[in-house]
N, C-alpha and C positions, 0 to 999 in steps of 0.2 A: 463480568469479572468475578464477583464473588461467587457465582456458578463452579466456576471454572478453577480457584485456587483460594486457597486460606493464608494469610500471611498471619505474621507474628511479629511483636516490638523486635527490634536490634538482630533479625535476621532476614538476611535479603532471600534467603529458600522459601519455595511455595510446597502446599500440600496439596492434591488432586483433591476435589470436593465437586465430581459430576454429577451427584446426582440427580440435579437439577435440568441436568442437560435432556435426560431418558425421553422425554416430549417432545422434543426437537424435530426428530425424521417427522414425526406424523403431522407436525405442527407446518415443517415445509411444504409438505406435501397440498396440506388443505393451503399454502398462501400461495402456491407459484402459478395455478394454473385457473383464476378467481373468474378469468372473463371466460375461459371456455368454459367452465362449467355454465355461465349465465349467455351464452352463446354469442359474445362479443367478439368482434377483430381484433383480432393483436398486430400492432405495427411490426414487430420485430418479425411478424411471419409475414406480411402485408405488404410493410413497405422497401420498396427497392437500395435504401442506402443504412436500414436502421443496424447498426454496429452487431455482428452476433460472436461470441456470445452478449448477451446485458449485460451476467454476472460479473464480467470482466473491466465493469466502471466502479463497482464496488470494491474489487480484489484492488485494482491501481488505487481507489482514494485510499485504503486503510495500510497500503505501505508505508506510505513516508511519514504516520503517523508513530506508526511502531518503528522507523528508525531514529527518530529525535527520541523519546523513550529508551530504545535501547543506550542510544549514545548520549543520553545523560545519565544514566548508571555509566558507563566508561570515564567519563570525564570529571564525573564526580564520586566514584567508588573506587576508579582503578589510578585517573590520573589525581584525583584528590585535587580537582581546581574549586575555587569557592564559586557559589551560584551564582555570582557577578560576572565573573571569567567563562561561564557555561551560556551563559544568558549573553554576550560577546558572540559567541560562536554562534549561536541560532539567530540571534540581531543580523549576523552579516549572511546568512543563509536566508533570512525573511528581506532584505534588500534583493538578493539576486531573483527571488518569488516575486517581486513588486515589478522587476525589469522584465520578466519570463511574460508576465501577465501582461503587460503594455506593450510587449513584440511578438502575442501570439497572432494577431486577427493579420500581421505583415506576412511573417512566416506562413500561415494559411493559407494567405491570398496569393504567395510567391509559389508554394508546393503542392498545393490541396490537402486537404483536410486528411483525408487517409494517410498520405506521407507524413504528416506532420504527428498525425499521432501513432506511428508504428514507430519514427523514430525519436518519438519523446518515451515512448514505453523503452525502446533499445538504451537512449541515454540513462535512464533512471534504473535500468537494469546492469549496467557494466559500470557506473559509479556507487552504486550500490555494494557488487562485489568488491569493488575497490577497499572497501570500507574492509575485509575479512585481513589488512597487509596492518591492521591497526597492535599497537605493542603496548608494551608500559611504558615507552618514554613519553618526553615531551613531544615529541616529535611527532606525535599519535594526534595531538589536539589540532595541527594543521593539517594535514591528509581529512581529521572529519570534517575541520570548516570548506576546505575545497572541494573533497568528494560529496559532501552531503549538499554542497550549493547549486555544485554544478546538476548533484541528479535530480535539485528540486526544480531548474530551470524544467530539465525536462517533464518532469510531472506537470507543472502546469502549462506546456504545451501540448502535453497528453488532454489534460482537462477539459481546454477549449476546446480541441479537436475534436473529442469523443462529443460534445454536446452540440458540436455543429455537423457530425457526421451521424449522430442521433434522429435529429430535426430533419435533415436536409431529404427533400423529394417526397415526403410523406403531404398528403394533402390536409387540410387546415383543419379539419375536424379530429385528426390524429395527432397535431402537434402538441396540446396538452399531453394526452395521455401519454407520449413520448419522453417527455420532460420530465414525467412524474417517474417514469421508470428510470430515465438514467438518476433522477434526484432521491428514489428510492434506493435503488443499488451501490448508491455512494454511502449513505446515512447506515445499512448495510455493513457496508466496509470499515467505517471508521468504528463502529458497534463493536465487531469481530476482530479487525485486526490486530491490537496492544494484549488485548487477552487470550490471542491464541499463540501469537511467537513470544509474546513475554514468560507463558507459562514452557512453551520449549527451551526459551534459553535458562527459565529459574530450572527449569529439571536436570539441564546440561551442566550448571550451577552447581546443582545440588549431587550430583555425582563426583565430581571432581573435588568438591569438598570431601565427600566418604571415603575417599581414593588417597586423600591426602596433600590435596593442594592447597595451596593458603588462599585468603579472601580474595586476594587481588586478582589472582591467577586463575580463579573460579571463575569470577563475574567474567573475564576478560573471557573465559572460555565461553562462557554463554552467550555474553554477547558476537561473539564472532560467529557461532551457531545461528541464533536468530538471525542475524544480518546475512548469511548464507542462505537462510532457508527462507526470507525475504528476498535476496537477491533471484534465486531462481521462480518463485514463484512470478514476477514480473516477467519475465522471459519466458516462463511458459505461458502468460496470458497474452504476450507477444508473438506468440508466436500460434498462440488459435486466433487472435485478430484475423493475423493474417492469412489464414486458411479462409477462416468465415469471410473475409471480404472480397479473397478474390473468389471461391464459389461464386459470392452474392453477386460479384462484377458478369463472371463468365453468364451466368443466370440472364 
C-alpha cells in the first residue's frame, strides 16, 4: 500500500507513489517458475484436476476484501452511518460467511467441485455488480447488506471448491505442494487486492473532485468504479476457470 499511494490527514485523495513498484516484473519473474528452474514437477502441469489458471485463487480471495473497504467509505463517507451501524452491516454479511461455510462440503458433495466453484465465482460476480445500483440514500445501506451477503455466501463456496478441486487427483507426494500454491496465491490476493482498486477508485475520487463534485458524490463515484472494476474482474477469472477446466477435462 504505501508503494502504491500516499495519503494525507482530512483527505480521502491518494497520490501515485510507484516507485517502489519498478522491481516488480523482474521480481515475478525470478518467483513464478522456482521449481522449473530447480527441475521440480509442478502439479498444476502434472496433475489431472489441479484448477488453471492458480493465479485465479488469489484474484477471488482479494475481492471481497476490497469490497468491504470500498463499502465502508460508502457507508461511512457517503451515507454518514456511525461505525456501529457499518459494523451491523458486515456482522450480518459475517453470519451468511459462517452458513456459506457449513453448507459448502453439502453443496460440493450435491454438484461437484467444479460446479460449485464456477458458480460461487458467477454469484460473487453478479452481486458484486449489483452493488454499482448503490446512491446516497438510505436505501443504499440495504442493497450493500444483501448484495455483499449474498456474494460473500458465494465466495466461500468458491473457496472450498477451489482447495478441493486443487487437491483432488494429484498423488500424495504433490498434495502439500498443491496446498502451498493455492495458500500462496490467496496470501497473494489479499496483498494486492485493497491497494490496487482502492487506488483506482481514490483516482476516480480524485477527478471528480477537480471537475467539481462535492465529497460525497466523489467518493460515491469511486467507489462504484472500483466495485465495477471488481465486479468484472471475477467474471473474467470465471470465465478462464472455465476454459482451463474443461481443456483440463477434454485432456
Amino acid at each position: 500500500m504505501p508503494s502504491c499511494t500516499q495519503t494525507y490527514p482530512g483527505r480521502l485523495t491518494v497520490e501515485p507513489d510507484c516507485s517502489l513498484w519498478r522491481p516488480s516484473p523482474a521480481l515475478l519473474v525470478y518467483a513464478v517458475p522456482p521449481r522449473r528452474r530447480n527441475g521440480l514437477p509442478c502439479p498444476a502441469h502434472t496433475g489431472a484436476s489441479f484448477p488453471p489458471p492458480a493465479e485465479a485463487g488469489g484474484i477471488r480471495e482479494g475481492e471481497p476484501t476490497t469490497v468491504v473497504f470500498l463499502l465502508t467509505l460508502y457507508l461511512q463517507e457517503v451515507l454518514e452511518l456511525s461505525a456501529f451501524r457499518t459494523g451491523l452491516v458486515f456482522g450480518v454479511q459475517g453470519l451468511f460467511a459462517v452458513a456459506a461455510g457449513l453448507t459448502a462440503s453439502k453443496v460440493i458433495a450435491r454438484f461437484g467441485a467444479r460446479t460449485t466453484l464456477l458458480a460461487g465465482l458467477a454469484v460473487q460476480a453478479v452481486f458484486t455488480a449489483a452493488l454499482l445500483a448503490l446512491g446516497r440514500d438510505s436505501s443504499g445501506a440495504w442493497l450493500a447488506l444483501v448484495a455483499a451477503s449474498i456474494a460473500c455466501v458465494g465466495h466461500l463456496w468458491a473457496i472450498v471448491a477451489y482447495g478441493v478441486t486443487a487437491t483432488s487427483g494429484l498423488p500424495d507426494t504433490e498434495q502439500g505442494l498443491a496446498t502451498g500454491l493455492v495458500t500462496s496465491s490467496q496470501q497473494v490476493g489479499l496483498t494486492i487486492g485493497i491497494p490496487l482498486l482502492s487506488a483506482v477508485a481514490s483516482a476516480r475520487s480524485a477527478a471528480l473532485s477537480e471537475g467539481g463534485s462535492g465529497f460525497a458524490a466523489a467518493t460515491l463515484g469511486g467507489v462504484r468504479l472500483g466495485l465495477g472494476v471488481d465486479a468484472l474482474i471475477v467474471a473474467v477469472v470465471a470465465a478462464a476457470v472455465a476454459v482451463g477446466l474443461r481443456k483440463r477435462r477434454a485432456a
